[in-house]
C-alpha positions as CSV (number, residue, x, y, z in Angstrom):
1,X,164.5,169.9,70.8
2,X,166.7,167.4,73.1
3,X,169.4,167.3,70.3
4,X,169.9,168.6,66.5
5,X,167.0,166.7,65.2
6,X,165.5,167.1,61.5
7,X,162.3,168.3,61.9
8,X,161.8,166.4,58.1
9,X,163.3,163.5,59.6
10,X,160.9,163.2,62.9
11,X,157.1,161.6,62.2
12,X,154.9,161.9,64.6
13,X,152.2,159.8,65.6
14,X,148.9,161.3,66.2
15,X,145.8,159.7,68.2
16,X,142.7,161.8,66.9
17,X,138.7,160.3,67.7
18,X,138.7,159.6,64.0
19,X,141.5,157.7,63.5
20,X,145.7,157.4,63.7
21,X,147.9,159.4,61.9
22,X,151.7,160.0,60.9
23,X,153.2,163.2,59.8
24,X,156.9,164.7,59.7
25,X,157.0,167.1,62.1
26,X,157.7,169.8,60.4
27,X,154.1,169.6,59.2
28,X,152.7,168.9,62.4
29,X,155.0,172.3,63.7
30,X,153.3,174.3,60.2
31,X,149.2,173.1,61.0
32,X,149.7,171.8,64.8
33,X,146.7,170.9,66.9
34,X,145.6,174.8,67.7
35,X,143.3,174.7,70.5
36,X,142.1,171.0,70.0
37,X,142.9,169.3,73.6
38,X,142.2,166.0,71.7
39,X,145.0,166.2,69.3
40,X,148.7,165.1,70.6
41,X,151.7,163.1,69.4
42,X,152.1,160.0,70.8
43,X,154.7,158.8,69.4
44,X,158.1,159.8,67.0
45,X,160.4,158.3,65.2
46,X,163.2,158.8,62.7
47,X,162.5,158.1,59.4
48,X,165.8,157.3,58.2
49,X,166.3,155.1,60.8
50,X,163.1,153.7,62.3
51,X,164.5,154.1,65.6
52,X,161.5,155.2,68.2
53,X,162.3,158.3,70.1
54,X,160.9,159.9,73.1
55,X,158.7,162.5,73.1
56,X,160.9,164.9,74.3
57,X,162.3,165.4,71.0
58,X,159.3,167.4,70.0
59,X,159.2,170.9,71.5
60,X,157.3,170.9,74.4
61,X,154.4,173.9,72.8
62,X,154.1,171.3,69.7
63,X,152.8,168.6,72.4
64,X,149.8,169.7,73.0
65,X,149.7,168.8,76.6
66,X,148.3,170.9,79.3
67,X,151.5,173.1,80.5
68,X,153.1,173.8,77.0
69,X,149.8,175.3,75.9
């Protein structure tokens, strides 16, 4: 990750065809998208905080984008 983040601390935002959702990442890390291309984050922010992050924050293979699969 870019800095120390808590992965508890970090929900992510995920766009799936049914619907929006937001996990910690931590959870997202645990059950991640597997091989479902539809399934990425777009979006984090801290919980304590509310501050939005980018999505750097999230290690890249969690992204579920193209080159981190």
């Amino acid at each position: 990750m870019a800095e120390d983040w808590d992965p508890d601390d970090l929900m992510v935002t995920v766009e799936h065809p049914m619907g929006t959702v937001e996990v910690p990442l931590s959870k997202w890390i645990a059950r991640g998208p597997g091989p479902r291309r539809l399934l990425r984050p777009t979006a984090v922010r801290s919980r304590a905080t509310g501050e939005a992050l980018p999505l750097s924050v999230i290690p890249e293979r969690y992204r579920n984008e193209r080159p981190g699969r």
